[in-house]
C-alpha positions, -999 to +999 in steps of 0.1 A: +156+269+269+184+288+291+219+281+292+236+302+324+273+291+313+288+306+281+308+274+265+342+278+249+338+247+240+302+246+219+314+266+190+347+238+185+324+209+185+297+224+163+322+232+137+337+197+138+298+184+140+290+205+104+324+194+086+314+159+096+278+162+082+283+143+052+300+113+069+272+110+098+247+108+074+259+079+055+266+064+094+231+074+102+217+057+070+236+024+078+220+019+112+189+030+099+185+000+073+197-025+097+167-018+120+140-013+099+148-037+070+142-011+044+161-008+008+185+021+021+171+033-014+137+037-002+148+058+033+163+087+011+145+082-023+159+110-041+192+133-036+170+160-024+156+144+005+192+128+009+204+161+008+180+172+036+203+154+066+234+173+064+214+201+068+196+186+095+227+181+113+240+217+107+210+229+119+222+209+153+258+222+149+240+259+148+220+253+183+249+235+197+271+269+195+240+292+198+208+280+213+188+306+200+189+286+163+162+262+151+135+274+176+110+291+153+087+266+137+092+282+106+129+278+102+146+256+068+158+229+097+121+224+107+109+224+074+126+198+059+119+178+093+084+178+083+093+168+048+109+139+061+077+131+081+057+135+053+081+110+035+079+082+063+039+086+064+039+076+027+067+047+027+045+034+055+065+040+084+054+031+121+055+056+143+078+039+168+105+038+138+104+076+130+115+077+171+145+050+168+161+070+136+161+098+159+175+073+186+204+064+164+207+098+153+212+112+187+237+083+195+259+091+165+260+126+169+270+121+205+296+096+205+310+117+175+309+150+198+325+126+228+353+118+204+359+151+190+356+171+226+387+148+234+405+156+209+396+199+212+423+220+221+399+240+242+397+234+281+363+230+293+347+221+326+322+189+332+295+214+333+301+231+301+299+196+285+268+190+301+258+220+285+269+210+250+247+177+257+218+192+267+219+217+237+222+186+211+191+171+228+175+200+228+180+205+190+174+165+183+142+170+199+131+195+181+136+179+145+124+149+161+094+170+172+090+185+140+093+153+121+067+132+144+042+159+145+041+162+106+034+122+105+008+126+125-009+149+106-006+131+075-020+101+098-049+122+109-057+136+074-053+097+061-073+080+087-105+114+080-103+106+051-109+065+053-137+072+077-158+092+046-149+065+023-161+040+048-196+054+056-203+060+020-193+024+014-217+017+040-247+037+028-245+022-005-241-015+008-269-007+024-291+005+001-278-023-021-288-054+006-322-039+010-324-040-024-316-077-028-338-082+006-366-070-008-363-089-039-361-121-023-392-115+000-411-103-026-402-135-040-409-155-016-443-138-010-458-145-046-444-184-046-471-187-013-498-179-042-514-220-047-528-204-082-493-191-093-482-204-129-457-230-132-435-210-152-436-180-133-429-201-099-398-212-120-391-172-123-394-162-091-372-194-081-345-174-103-349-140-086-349-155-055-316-178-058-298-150-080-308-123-047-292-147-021-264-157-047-255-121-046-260-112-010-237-144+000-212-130-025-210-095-010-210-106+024-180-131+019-163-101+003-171-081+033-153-115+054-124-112+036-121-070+038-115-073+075-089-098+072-070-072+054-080-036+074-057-048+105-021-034+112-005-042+084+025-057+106-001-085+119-007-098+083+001-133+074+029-130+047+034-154+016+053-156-013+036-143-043+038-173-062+023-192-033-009-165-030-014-172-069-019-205-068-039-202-043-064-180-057-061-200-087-071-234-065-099-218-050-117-209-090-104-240-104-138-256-104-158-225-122-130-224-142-134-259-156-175-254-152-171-228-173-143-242-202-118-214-192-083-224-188-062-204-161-022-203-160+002-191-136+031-177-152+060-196-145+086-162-137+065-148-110+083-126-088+094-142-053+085-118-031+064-111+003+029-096-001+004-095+024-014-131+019-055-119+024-049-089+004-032-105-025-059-137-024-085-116-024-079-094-052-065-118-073-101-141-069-121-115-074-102-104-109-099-142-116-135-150-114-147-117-133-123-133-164-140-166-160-171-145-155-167-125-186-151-149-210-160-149-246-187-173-255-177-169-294-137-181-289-134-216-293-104-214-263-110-189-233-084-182-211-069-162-181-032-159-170-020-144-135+016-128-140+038-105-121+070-084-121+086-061-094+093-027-104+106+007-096+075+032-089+084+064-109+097+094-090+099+077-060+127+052-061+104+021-044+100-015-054+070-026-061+052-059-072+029-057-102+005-084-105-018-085-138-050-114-146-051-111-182-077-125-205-092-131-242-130-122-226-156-098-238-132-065-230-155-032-214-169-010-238-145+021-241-172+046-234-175+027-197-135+020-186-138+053-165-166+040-140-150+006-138-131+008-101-168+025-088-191+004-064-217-011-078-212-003-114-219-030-141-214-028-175-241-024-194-236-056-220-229-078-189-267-071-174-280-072-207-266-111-212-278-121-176-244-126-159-251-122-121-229-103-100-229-072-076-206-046-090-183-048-056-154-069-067-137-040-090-142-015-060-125-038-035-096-043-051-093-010-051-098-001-018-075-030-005-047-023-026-051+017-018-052+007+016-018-013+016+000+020-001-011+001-038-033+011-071-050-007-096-060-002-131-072-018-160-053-022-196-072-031-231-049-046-253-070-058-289-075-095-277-090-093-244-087-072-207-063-070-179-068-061-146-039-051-125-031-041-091+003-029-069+019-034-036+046-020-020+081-051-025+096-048+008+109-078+007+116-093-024+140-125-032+143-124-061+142-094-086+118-098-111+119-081-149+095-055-161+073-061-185+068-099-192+057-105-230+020-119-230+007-156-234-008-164-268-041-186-260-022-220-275+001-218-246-022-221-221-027-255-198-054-259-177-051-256-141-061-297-128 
């Protein structure tokens, strides 16, 4: 970029523009967090990326008064542009917002260069502020650049990296239905048989019920994935509490078939999570309790509970929801294949208890998809299962760490 009029004037204003640093960042953090409704916590999570903006902004000053700075792609400036994009692809960012910070940024920095070239000493013409202009949206453009182009890599790398996950999801629920196809027709074949046994035409009833059972289960869980693969800012948003019971509502009947009691704890965080996301995983952890529960305990039981809290390192709220129970617990030998598709503990297949090794997974891959984890804890007396989620907007802060529910406190859910 050429600039045919030396300016007097540039040098002035980019001194005033780096002494000022400081100040427009803390202006350019305001307007930030009234836009995008974000923590201003969770914009500049630590000092060092905090630390990043005056920088940014002397990198301005420094092609403001000589345009030959912050060209090279290689530069400190552009660096910690990209970090900042980086940053914004993991806090879940849209695009669009990444280009209005820069919007506000460009409208601070100029209304504070307007201000201070009135107040210079130094006599200018209308063409050398023009110049000045044009050099400040040059070098906004260029961090802006910078800063865009590194979320989109992240994007691209994210969104590769979804599409492997989702074909090898796809070749095993394949192999997986043509599995339970092929049980059920091969079922279905030998019940034609008039000379068949009663007792094995009782069998193959089984096999053929437990086959469809299944299939209906995995394709309901499949019906409920793509309510939660959309843009996350189309979701349907509830209260956590409200997505609890719900979940809760929907299993009360296998839990009563099945003599397990099921509580909602009462200090559940009130924040927003995404409503098909939240539903889902909790009813698939919910019925793998009622699932698993321990025939020998004369009371069986499974609690949903939740606190918000902040994510180590990175300075961001997040909810924690846990189903906790008194059931048969996972052998210790087998808690590292747990979150896998299709695995099934060993005891469970050896007692008969029909499922199809998906629900873990798809917890897993929901919560993952949302920015969360989930993991699984084994305390003496029982299992939990527990997921996260980004708190973006949370109304009440919750406490870490909620001491657990001894089996005499539970109530059933009626």
């Amino acid at each position: 970029m050429q600039h045919a009029l030396p300016s007097p004037l540039a040098p002035v204003l980019a001194a005033r523009l780096r002494d000022a640093s400081t100040t427009l960042t803390a202006r350019w953090l305001e307007r930030i967090t009234a836009h995008v409704h974000v923590d201003p916590n969770r914009i500049f999570p630590t000092d060092e990326l905090l630390d990043h903006i005056p920088l940014l902004l002397r990198g301005i000053a420094d092609h403001l008064a000589d345009p030959a700075h912050l060209v090279a792609a290689d530069t400190a400036v552009v660096a910690h542009a990209r970090e900042l994009g980086a940053l914004r692809h993991a806090q879940g960012f849209s695009l669009f917002e990444i280009l209005k910070e820069y919007e506000l940024l460009g409208s601070i920095v100029l209304a504070f260069l307007a201000r201070a070239a009135g107040e210079a000493a130094a006599s200018c013409v209308a063409a050398e502020l023009f110049g000045c202009s044009q050099r400040v949206f040059h070098a906004i453009a260029l961090v802006q650049e910078a800063t865009a182009a590194e979320y989109l890599n992240q994007m691209q790398e994210k969104l590769a990296e979804r599409e492997e996950r989702l074909r090898q999801f796809n070749r095993t629920l394949t192999h997986e239905l043509r599995n339970r196809i092929g049980a059920a027709l091969g079922a279905t074949q030998l019940l034609e048989l008039t000379e068949l046994p009663e007792s094995k035409r009782r069998e193959l009833m089984r096999v053929l019920s437990r086959s469809t059972t299944e299939m209906q289960a995995v394709l309901d869980n499949l019906l409920e994935i793509s309510r939660v693969t959309g843009d996350a800012r189309q979701q349907r948003h509830v209260r956590l509490p409200e997505a609890a019971r719900e979940a809760v509502r929907e299993l009360r009947d296998m839990a009563q078939a099945a003599g397990v009691f099921i509580r909602v704890a009462p200090d559940m965080p009130d924040c927003e999570v995404p409503a098909a996301a939240v539903e889902l995983c909790l009813t698939n952890l919910i019925a793998n309790a009622i699932k698993y529960a321990d025939p020998t305990r004369p009371e069986r039981w499974v609690e949903v509970r939740g606190y918000t809290t902040t994510e180590g390192g990175t300075g961001e709220r997040e909810a924690v929801v846990e189903v906790r129970d008194n059931g048969i617990g996972v052998p210790a030998d087998q808690r590292d294949q747990l979150f896998q598709r299709f695995f099934r503990v060993g005891e469970v297949r050896a007692r008969g208890i029909e499922g199809s090794g998906l629900g873990l997974s798809i917890v897993r891959e929901t919560v993952e998809g949302l920015g969360g984890r989930a993991w699984a804890e084994f305390p003496l007396d029982g299992s939990i299962f527990a997921f996260s989620l980004p708190c973006r907007r949370e109304i009440e802060r919750g406490t870490p760490g909620p001491a657990p529910t001894t089996g005499a406190e539970m109530r059933s859910v009626r």
